[in-house]
N, CA, C and O atoms as CSV, one atom per row, in Angstrom:
chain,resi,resn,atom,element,x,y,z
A,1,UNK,N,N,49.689,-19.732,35.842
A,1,UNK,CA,C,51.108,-19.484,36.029
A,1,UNK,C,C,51.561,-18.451,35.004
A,1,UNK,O,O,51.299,-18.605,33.811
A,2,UNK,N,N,52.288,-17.321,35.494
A,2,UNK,CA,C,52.630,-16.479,34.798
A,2,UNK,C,C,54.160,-16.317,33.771
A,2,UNK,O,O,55.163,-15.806,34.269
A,3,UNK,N,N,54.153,-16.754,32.516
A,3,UNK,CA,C,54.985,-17.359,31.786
A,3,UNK,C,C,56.054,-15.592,31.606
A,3,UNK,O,O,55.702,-14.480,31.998
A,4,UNK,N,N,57.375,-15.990,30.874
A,4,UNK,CA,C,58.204,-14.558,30.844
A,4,UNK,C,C,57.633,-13.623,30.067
A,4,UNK,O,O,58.057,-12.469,30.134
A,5,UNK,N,N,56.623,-13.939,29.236
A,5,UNK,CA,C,56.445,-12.294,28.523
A,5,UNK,C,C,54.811,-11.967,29.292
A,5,UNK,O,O,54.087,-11.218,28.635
A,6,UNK,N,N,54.363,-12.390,30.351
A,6,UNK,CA,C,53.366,-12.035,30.810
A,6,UNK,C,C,53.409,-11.642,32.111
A,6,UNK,O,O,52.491,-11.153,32.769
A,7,UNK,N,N,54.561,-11.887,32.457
A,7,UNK,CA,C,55.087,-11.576,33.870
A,7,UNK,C,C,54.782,-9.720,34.264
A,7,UNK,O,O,55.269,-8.978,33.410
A,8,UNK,N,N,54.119,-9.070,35.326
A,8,UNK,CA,C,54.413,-8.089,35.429
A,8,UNK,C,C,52.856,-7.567,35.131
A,8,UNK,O,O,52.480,-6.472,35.550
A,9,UNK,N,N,51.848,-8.596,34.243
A,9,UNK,CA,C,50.959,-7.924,33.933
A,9,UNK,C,C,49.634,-8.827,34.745
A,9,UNK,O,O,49.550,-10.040,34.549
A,10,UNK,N,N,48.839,-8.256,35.473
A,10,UNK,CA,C,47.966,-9.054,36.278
A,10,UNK,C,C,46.543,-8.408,36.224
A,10,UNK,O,O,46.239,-7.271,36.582
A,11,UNK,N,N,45.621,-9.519,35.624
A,11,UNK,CA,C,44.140,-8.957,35.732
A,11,UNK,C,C,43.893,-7.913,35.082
A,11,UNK,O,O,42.809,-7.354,35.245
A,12,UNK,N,N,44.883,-7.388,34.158
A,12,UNK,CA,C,44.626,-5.873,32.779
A,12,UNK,C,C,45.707,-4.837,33.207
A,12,UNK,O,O,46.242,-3.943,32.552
A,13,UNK,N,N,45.867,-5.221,34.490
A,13,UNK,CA,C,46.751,-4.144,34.574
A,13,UNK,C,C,48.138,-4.419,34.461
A,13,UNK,O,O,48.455,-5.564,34.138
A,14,UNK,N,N,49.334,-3.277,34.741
A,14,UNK,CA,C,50.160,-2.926,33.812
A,14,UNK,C,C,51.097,-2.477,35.279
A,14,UNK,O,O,51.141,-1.309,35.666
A,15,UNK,N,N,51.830,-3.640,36.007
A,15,UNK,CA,C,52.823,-3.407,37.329
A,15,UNK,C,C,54.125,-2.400,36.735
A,15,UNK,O,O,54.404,-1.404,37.402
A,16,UNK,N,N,54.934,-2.705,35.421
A,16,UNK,CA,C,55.628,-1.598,35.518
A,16,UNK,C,C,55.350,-0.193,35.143
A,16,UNK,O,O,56.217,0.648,34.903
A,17,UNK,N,N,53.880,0.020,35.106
A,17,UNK,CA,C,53.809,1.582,35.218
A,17,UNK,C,C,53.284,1.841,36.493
A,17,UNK,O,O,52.541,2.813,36.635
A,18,UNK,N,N,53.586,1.050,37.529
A,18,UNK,CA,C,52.893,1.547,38.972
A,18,UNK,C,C,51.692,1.276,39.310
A,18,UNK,O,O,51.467,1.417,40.512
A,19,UNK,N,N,50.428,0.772,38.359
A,19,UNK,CA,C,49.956,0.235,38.869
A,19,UNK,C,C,49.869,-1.126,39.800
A,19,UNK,O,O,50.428,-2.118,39.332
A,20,UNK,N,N,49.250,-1.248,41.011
A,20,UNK,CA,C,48.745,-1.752,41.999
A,20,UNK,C,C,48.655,-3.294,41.531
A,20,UNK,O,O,48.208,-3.161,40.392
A,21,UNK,N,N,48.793,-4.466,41.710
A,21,UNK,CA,C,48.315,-5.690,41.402
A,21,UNK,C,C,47.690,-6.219,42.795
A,21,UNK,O,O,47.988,-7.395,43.002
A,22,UNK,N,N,47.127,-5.799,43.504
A,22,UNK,CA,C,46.749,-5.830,44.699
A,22,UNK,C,C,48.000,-5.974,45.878
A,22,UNK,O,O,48.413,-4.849,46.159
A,23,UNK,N,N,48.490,-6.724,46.405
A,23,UNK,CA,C,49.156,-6.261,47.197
A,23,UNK,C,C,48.903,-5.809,48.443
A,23,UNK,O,O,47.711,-5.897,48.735
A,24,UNK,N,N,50.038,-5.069,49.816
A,24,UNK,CA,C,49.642,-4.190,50.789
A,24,UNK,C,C,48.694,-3.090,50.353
A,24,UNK,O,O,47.639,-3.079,50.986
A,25,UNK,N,N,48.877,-1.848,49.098
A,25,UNK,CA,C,48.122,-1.218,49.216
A,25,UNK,C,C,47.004,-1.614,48.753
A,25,UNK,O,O,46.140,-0.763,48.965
A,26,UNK,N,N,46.580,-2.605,48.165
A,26,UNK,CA,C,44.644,-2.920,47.887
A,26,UNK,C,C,44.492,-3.171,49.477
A,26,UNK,O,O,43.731,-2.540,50.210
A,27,UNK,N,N,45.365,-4.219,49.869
A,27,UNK,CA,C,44.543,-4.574,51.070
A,27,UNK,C,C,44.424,-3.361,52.440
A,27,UNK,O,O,43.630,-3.532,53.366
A,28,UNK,N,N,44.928,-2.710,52.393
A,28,UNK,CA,C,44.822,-1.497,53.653
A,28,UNK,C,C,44.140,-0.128,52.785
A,28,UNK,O,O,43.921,0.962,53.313
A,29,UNK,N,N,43.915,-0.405,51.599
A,29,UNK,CA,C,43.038,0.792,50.807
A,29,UNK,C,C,43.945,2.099,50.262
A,29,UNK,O,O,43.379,2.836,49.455
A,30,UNK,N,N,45.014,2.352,50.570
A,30,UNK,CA,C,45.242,3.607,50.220
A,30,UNK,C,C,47.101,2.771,49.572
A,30,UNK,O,O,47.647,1.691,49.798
A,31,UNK,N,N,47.499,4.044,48.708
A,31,UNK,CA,C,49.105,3.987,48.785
A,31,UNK,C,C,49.809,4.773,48.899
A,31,UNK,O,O,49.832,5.618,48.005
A,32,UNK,N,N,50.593,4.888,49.859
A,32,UNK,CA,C,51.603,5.624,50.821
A,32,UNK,C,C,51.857,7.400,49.889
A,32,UNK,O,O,51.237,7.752,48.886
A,33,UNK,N,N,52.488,7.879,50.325
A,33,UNK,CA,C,52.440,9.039,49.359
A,33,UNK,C,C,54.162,8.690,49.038
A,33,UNK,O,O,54.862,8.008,49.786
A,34,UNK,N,N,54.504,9.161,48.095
A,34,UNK,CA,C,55.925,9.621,47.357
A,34,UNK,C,C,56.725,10.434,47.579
A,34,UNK,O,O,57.940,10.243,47.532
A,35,UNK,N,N,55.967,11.862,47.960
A,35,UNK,CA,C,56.986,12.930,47.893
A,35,UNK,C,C,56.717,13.594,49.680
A,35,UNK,O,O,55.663,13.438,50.297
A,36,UNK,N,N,57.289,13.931,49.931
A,36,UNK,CA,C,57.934,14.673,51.190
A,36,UNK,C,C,57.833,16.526,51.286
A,36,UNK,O,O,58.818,17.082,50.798
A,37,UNK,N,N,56.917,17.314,51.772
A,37,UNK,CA,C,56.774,18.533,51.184
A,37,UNK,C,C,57.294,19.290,53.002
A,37,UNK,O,O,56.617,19.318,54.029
A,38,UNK,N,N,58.821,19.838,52.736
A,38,UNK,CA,C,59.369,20.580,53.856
A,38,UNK,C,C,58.323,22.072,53.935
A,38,UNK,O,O,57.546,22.540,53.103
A,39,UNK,N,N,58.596,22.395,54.902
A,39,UNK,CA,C,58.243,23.701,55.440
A,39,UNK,C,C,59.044,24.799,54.848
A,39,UNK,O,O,60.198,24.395,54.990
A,40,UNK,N,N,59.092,25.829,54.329
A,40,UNK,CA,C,59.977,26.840,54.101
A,40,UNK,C,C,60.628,27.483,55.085
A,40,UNK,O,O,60.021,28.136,55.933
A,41,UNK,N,N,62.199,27.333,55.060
A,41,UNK,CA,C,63.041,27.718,55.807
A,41,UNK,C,C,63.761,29.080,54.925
A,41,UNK,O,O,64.396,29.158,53.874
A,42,UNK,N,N,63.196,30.288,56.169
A,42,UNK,CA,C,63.915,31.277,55.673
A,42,UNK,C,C,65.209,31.582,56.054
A,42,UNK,O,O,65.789,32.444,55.393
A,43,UNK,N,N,65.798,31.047,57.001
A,43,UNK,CA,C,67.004,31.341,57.254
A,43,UNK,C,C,68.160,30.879,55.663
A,43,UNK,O,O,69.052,31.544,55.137
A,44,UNK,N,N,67.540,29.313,55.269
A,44,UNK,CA,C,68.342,28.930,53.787
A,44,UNK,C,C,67.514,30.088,53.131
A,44,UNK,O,O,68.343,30.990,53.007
A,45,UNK,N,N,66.719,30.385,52.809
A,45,UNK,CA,C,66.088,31.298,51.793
A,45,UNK,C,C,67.173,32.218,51.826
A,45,UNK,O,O,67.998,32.136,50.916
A,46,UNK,N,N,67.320,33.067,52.699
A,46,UNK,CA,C,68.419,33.975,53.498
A,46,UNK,C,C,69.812,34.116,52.631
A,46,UNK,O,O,70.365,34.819,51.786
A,47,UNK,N,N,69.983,32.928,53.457
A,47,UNK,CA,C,71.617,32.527,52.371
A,47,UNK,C,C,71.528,32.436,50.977
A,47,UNK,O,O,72.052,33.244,50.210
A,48,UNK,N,N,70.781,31.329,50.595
A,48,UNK,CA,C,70.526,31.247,48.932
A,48,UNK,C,C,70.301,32.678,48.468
A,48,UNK,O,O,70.912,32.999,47.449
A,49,UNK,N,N,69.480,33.643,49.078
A,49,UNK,CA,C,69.459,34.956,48.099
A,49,UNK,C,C,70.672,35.839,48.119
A,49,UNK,O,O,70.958,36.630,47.221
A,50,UNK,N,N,71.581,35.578,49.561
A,50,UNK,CA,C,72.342,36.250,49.590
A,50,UNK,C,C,73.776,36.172,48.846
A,50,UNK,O,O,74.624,37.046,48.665
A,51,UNK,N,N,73.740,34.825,48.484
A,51,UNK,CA,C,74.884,34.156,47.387
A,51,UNK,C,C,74.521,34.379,46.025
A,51,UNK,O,O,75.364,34.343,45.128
A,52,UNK,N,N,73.304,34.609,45.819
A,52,UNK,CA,C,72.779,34.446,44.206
A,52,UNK,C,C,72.565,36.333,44.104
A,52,UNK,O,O,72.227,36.872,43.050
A,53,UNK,N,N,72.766,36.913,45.060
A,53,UNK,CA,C,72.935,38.412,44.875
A,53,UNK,C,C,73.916,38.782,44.797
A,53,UNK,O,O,73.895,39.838,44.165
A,54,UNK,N,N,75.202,38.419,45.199
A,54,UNK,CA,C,76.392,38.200,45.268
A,54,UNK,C,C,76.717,37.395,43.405
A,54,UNK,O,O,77.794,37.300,42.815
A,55,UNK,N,N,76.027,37.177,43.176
A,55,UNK,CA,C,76.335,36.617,41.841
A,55,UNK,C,C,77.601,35.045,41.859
A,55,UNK,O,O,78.331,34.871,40.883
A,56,UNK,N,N,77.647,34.161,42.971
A,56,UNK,CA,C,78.447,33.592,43.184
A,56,UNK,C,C,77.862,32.322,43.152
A,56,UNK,O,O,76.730,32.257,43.631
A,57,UNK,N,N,78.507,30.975,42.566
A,57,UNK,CA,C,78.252,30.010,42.509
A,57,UNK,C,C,78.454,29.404,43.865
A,57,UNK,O,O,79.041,30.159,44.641
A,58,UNK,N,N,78.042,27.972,44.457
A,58,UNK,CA,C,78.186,27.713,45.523
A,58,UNK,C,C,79.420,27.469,46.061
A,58,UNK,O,O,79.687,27.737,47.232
A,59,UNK,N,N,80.500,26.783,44.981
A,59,UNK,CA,C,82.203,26.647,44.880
A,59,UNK,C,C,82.665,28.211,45.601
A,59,UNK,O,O,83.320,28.550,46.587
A,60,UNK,N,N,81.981,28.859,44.587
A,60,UNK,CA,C,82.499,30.606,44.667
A,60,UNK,C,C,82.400,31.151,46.073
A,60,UNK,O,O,83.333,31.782,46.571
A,61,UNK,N,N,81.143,30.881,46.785
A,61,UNK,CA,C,80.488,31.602,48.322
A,61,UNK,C,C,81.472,30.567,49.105
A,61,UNK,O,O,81.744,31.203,50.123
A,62,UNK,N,N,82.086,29.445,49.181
A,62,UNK,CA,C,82.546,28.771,50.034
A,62,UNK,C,C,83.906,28.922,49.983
A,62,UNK,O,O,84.650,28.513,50.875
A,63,UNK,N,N,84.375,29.636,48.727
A,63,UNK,CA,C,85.784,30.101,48.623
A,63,UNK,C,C,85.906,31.635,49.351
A,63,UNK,O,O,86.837,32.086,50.020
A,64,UNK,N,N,85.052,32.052,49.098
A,64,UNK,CA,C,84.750,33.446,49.522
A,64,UNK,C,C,84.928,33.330,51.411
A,64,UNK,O,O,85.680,34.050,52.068
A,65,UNK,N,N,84.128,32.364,51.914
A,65,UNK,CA,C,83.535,32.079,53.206
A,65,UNK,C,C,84.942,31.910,53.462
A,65,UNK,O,O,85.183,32.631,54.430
A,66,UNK,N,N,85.977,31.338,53.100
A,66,UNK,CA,C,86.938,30.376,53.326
A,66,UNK,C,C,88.532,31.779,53.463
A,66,UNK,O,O,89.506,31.732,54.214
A,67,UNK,N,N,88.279,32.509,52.740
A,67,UNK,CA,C,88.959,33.368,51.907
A,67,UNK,C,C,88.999,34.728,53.622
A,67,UNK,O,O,90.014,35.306,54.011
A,68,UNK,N,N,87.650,34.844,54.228
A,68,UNK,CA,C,87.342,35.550,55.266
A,68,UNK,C,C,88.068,34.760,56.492
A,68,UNK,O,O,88.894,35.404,57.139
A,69,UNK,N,N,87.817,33.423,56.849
A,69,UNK,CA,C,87.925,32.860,57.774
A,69,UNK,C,C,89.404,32.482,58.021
A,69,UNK,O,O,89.843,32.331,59.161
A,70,UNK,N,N,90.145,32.336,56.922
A,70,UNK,CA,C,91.328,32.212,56.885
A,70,UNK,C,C,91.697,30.707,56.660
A,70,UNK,O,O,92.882,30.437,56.467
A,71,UNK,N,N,91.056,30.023,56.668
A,71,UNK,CA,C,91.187,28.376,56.814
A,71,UNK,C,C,89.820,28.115,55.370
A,71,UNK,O,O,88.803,28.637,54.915
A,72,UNK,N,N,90.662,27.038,55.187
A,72,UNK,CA,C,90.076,25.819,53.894
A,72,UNK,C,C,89.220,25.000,54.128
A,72,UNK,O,O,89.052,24.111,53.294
A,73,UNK,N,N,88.454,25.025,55.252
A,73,UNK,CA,C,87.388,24.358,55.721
A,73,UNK,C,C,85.787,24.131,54.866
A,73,UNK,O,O,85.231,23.071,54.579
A,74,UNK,N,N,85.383,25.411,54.636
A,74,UNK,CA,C,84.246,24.989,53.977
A,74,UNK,C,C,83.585,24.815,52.487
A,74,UNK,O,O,83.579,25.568,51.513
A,75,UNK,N,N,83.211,23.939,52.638
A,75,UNK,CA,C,83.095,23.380,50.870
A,75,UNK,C,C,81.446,23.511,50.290
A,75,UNK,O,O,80.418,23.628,50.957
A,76,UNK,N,N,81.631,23.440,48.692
A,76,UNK,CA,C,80.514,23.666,48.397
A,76,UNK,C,C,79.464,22.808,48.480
A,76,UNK,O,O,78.335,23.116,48.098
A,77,UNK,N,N,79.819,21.499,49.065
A,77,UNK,CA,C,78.785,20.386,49.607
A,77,UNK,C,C,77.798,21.556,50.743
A,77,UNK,O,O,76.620,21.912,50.737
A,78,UNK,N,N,79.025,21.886,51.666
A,78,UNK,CA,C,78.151,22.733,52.760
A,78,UNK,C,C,77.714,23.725,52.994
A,78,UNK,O,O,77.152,23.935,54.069
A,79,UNK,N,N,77.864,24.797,51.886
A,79,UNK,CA,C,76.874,25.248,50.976
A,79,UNK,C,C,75.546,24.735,50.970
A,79,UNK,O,O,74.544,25.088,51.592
A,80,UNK,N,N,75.728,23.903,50.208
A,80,UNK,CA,C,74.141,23.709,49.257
A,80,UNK,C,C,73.473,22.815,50.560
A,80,UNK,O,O,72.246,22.863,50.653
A,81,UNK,N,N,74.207,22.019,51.548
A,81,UNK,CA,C,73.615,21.757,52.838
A,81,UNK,C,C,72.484,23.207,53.509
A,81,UNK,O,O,71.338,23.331,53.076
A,82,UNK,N,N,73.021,24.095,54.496
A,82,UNK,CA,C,72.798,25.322,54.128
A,82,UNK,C,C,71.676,25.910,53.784
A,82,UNK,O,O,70.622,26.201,54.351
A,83,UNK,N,N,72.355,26.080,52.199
A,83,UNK,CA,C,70.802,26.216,51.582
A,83,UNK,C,C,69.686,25.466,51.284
A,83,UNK,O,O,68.847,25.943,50.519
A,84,UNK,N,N,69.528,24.319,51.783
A,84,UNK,CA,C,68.877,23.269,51.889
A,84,UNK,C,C,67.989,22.971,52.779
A,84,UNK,O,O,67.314,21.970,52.537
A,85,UNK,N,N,67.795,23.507,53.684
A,85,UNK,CA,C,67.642,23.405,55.130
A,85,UNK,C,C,67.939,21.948,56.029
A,85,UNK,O,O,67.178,21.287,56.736
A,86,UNK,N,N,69.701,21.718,55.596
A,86,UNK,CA,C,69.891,20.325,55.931
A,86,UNK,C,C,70.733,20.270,57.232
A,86,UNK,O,O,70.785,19.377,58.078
A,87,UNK,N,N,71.427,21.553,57.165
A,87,UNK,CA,C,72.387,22.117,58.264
A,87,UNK,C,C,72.365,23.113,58.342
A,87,UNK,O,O,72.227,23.766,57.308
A,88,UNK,N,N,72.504,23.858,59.761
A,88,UNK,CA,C,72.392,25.983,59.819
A,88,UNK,C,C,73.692,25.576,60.593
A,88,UNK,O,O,73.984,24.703,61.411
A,89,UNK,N,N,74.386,26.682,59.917
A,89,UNK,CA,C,76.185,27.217,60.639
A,89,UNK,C,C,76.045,27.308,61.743
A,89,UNK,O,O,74.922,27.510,62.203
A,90,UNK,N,N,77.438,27.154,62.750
A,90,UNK,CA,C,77.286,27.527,63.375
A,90,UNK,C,C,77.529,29.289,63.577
A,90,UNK,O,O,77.645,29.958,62.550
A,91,UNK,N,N,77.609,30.127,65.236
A,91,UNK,CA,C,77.737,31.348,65.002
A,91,UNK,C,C,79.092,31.651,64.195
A,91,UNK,O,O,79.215,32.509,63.321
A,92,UNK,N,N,80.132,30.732,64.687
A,92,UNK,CA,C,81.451,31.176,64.142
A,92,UNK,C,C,81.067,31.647,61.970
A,92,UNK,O,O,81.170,32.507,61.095
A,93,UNK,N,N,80.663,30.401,62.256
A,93,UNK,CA,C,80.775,30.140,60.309
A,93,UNK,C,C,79.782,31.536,60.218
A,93,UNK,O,O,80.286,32.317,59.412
A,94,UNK,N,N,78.840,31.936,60.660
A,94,UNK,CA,C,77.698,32.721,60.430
A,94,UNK,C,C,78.215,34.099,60.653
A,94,UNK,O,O,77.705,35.043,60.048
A,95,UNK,N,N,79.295,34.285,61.567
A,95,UNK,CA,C,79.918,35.760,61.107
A,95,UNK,C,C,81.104,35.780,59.902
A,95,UNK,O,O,81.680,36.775,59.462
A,96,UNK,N,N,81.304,34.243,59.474
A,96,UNK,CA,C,82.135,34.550,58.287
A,96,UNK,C,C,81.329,34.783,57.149
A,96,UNK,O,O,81.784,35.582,56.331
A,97,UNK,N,N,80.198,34.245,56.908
A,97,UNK,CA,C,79.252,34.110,56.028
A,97,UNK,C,C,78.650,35.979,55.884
A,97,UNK,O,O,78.582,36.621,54.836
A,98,UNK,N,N,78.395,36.327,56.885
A,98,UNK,CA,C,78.209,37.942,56.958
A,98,UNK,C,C,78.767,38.750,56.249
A,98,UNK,O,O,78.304,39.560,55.446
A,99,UNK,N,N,80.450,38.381,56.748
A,99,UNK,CA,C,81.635,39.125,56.178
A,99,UNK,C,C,81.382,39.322,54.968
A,99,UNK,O,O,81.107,40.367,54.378
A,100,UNK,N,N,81.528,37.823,54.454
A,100,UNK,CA,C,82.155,37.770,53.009
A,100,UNK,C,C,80.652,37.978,51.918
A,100,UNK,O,O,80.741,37.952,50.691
A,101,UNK,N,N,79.617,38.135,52.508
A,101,UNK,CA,C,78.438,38.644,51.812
A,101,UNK,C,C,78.198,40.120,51.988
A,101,UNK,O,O,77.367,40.794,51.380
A,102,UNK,N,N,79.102,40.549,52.969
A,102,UNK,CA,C,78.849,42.352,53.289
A,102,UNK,C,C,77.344,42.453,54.249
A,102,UNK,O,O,76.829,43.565,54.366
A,103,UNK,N,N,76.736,41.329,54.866
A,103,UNK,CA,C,75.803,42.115,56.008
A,103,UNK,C,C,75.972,41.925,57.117
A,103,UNK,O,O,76.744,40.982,57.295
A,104,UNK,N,N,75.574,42.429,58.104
A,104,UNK,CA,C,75.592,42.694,59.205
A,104,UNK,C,C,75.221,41.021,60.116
A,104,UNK,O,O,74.354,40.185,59.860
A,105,UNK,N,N,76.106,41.032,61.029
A,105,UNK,CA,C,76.417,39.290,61.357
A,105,UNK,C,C,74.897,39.553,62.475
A,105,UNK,O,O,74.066,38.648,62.558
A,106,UNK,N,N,74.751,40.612,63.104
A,106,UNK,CA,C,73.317,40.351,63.734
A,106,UNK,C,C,72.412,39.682,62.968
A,106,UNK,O,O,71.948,38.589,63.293
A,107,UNK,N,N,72.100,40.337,61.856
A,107,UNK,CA,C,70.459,39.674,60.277
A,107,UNK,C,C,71.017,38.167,60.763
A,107,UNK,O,O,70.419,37.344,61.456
A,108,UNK,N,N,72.086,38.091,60.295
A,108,UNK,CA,C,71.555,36.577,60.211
A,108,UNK,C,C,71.929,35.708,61.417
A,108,UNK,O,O,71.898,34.489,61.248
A,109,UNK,N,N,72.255,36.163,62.535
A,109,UNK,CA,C,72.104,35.668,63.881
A,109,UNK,C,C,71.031,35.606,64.083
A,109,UNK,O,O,70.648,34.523,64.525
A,110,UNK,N,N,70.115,36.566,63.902
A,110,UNK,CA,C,68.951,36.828,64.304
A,110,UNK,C,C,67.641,35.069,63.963
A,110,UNK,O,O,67.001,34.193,64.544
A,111,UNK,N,N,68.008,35.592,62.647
A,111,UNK,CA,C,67.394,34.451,61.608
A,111,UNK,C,C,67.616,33.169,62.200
A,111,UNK,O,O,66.716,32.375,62.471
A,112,UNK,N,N,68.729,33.004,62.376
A,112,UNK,CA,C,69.663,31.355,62.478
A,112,UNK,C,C,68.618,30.935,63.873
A,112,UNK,O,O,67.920,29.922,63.922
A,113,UNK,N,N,68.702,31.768,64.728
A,113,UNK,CA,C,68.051,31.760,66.245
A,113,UNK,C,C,66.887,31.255,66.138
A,113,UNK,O,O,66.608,30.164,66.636
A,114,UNK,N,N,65.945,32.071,65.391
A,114,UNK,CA,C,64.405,32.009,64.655
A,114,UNK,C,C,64.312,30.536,64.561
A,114,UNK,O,O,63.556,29.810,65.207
A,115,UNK,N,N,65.273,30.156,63.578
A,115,UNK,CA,C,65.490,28.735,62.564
A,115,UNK,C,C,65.582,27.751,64.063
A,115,UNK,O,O,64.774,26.831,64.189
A,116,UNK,N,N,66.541,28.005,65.081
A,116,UNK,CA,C,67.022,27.031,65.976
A,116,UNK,C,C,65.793,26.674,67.061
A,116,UNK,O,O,65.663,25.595,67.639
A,117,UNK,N,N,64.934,27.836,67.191
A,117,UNK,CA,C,64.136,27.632,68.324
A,117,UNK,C,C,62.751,27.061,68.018
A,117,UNK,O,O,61.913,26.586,68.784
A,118,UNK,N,N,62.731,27.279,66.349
A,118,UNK,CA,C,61.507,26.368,65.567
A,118,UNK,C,C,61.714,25.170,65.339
A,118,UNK,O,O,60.801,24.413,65.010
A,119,UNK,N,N,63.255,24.698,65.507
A,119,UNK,CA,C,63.774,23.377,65.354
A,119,UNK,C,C,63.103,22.431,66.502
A,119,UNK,O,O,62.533,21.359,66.301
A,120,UNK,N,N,63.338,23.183,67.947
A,120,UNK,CA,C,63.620,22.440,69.134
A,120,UNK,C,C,62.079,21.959,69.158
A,120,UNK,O,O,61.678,21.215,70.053
Protein backbone atom coordinates (compact mmCIF):
# COMPACT_ATOMS: atom_id res chain seq x y z
CA UNK A 1 0.00 0.00 0.00
CA UNK A 2 1.26 3.18 -1.09
CA UNK A 3 1.58 5.57 2.01
CA UNK A 4 1.56 9.87 1.24
CA UNK A 5 5.17 10.46 0.70
CA UNK A 6 5.50 7.41 -1.62
CA UNK A 7 2.60 7.97 -3.56
CA UNK A 8 3.43 8.75 -7.27
CA UNK A 9 6.55 6.62 -7.16
CA UNK A 10 6.19 2.90 -8.48
CA UNK A 11 8.84 0.14 -9.02
CA UNK A 12 11.92 3.12 -9.27
CA UNK A 13 10.20 5.09 -11.25
CA UNK A 14 9.26 8.65 -10.92
CA UNK A 15 5.09 9.31 -12.27
CA UNK A 16 5.48 13.06 -11.83
CA UNK A 17 8.13 13.40 -14.36
CA UNK A 18 6.07 11.40 -16.95
CA UNK A 19 7.28 8.45 -16.55
CA UNK A 20 4.98 5.41 -17.37
CA UNK A 21 3.93 3.22 -14.18
CA UNK A 22 2.51 0.81 -16.54
CA UNK A 23 -0.79 1.64 -17.32
CA UNK A 24 -2.64 1.90 -21.05
CA UNK A 25 0.61 2.78 -22.55
CA UNK A 26 2.81 -0.39 -21.18
CA UNK A 27 -0.03 -2.40 -22.04
CA UNK A 28 -0.63 -1.44 -25.91
CA UNK A 29 3.36 -0.69 -26.13
CA UNK A 30 3.70 2.71 -27.35
CA UNK A 31 2.60 6.42 -25.88
CA UNK A 32 0.45 8.55 -27.86
CA UNK A 33 2.45 11.48 -29.24
CA UNK A 34 2.05 15.19 -27.64
CA UNK A 35 2.50 17.57 -30.18
CA UNK A 36 0.44 18.12 -33.39
CA UNK A 37 2.79 19.23 -36.46
CA UNK A 38 0.34 21.44 -39.13
CA UNK A 39 1.26 21.66 -42.69
CA UNK A 40 2.53 25.10 -43.76
CA UNK A 41 -0.05 27.39 -44.85
CA UNK A 42 1.08 29.98 -47.19
CA UNK A 43 -1.78 31.91 -47.59
CA UNK A 44 -1.22 32.86 -43.30
CA UNK A 45 2.49 33.00 -44.23
CA UNK A 46 1.12 35.65 -46.80
CA UNK A 47 -0.59 37.78 -44.33
CA UNK A 48 1.85 37.41 -41.40
CA UNK A 49 4.65 38.79 -43.82
CA UNK A 50 2.51 41.23 -45.11
CA UNK A 51 1.63 42.86 -41.61
CA UNK A 52 5.17 42.43 -40.22
CA UNK A 53 6.34 44.40 -43.53
CA UNK A 54 3.96 46.87 -42.89
CA UNK A 55 5.66 47.14 -39.53
CA UNK A 56 2.20 46.77 -37.73
CA UNK A 57 1.22 44.97 -34.71
CA UNK A 58 -1.81 42.71 -34.98
CA UNK A 59 -4.17 45.52 -32.92
CA UNK A 60 -2.48 47.89 -35.63
CA UNK A 61 -3.39 45.61 -39.15
CA UNK A 62 -6.99 45.17 -37.73
CA UNK A 63 -7.33 48.88 -37.11
CA UNK A 64 -5.89 49.51 -40.36
CA UNK A 65 -8.31 46.61 -41.99
CA UNK A 66 -11.11 48.35 -40.10
CA UNK A 67 -10.02 51.97 -40.95
CA UNK A 68 -10.44 50.72 -45.06
CA UNK A 69 -13.67 48.93 -44.58
CA UNK A 70 -15.32 51.56 -42.80
CA UNK A 71 -16.85 49.47 -39.97
CA UNK A 72 -15.31 48.24 -36.45
CA UNK A 73 -15.63 44.76 -37.13
CA UNK A 74 -12.33 43.21 -37.14
CA UNK A 75 -10.22 42.50 -34.20
CA UNK A 76 -6.90 41.46 -33.36
CA UNK A 77 -8.15 37.98 -32.11
CA UNK A 78 -8.92 37.66 -36.00
CA UNK A 79 -5.86 38.57 -36.97
CA UNK A 80 -3.76 36.20 -35.31
CA UNK A 81 -6.76 33.56 -36.30
CA UNK A 82 -5.62 34.35 -39.92
CA UNK A 83 -2.32 34.11 -39.36
CA UNK A 84 -2.69 30.96 -37.81
CA UNK A 85 -4.13 28.97 -40.26
CA UNK A 86 -7.33 28.86 -38.04
CA UNK A 87 -9.61 30.97 -40.33
CA UNK A 88 -9.00 32.47 -44.16
CA UNK A 89 -11.24 35.82 -44.79
CA UNK A 90 -13.63 35.93 -46.55
CA UNK A 91 -13.35 37.73 -50.30
CA UNK A 92 -15.00 40.84 -48.83
CA UNK A 93 -12.42 41.05 -45.74
CA UNK A 94 -9.59 39.95 -48.37
CA UNK A 95 -10.03 43.05 -50.56
CA UNK A 96 -9.91 45.10 -47.38
CA UNK A 97 -6.87 43.37 -46.22
CA UNK A 98 -5.24 44.24 -49.85
CA UNK A 99 -6.18 47.81 -49.49
CA UNK A 100 -4.90 48.57 -46.34
CA UNK A 101 -1.53 46.51 -47.00
CA UNK A 102 -1.17 48.28 -50.59
CA UNK A 103 -1.37 44.85 -52.82
CA UNK A 104 -3.19 43.92 -55.35
CA UNK A 105 -6.63 42.07 -54.06
CA UNK A 106 -5.99 39.40 -57.04
CA UNK A 107 -2.25 37.96 -54.92
CA UNK A 108 -4.19 37.22 -52.37
CA UNK A 109 -7.42 35.95 -53.95
CA UNK A 110 -5.37 33.94 -55.75
CA UNK A 111 -3.64 32.38 -52.60
CA UNK A 112 -6.91 32.25 -50.40
CA UNK A 113 -8.38 29.94 -53.48
CA UNK A 114 -5.05 27.74 -53.41
CA UNK A 115 -5.67 27.58 -49.43
CA UNK A 116 -9.65 26.75 -50.05
CA UNK A 117 -9.32 24.01 -52.62
CA UNK A 118 -6.44 22.22 -50.48
CA UNK A 119 -8.91 22.50 -47.66
CA UNK A 120 -11.83 20.62 -49.44
Amino acid sequence: MATPSTRGIQRGKNLSRGETGGGIEAMIGFRPPTEVTLMPDPFADLLLRLRQDSGRTQEEQAEAINAVSGRDTLTRREISRYENFENIPTNHTIGHIAAACGVPFEELQREAKKLLSFRS
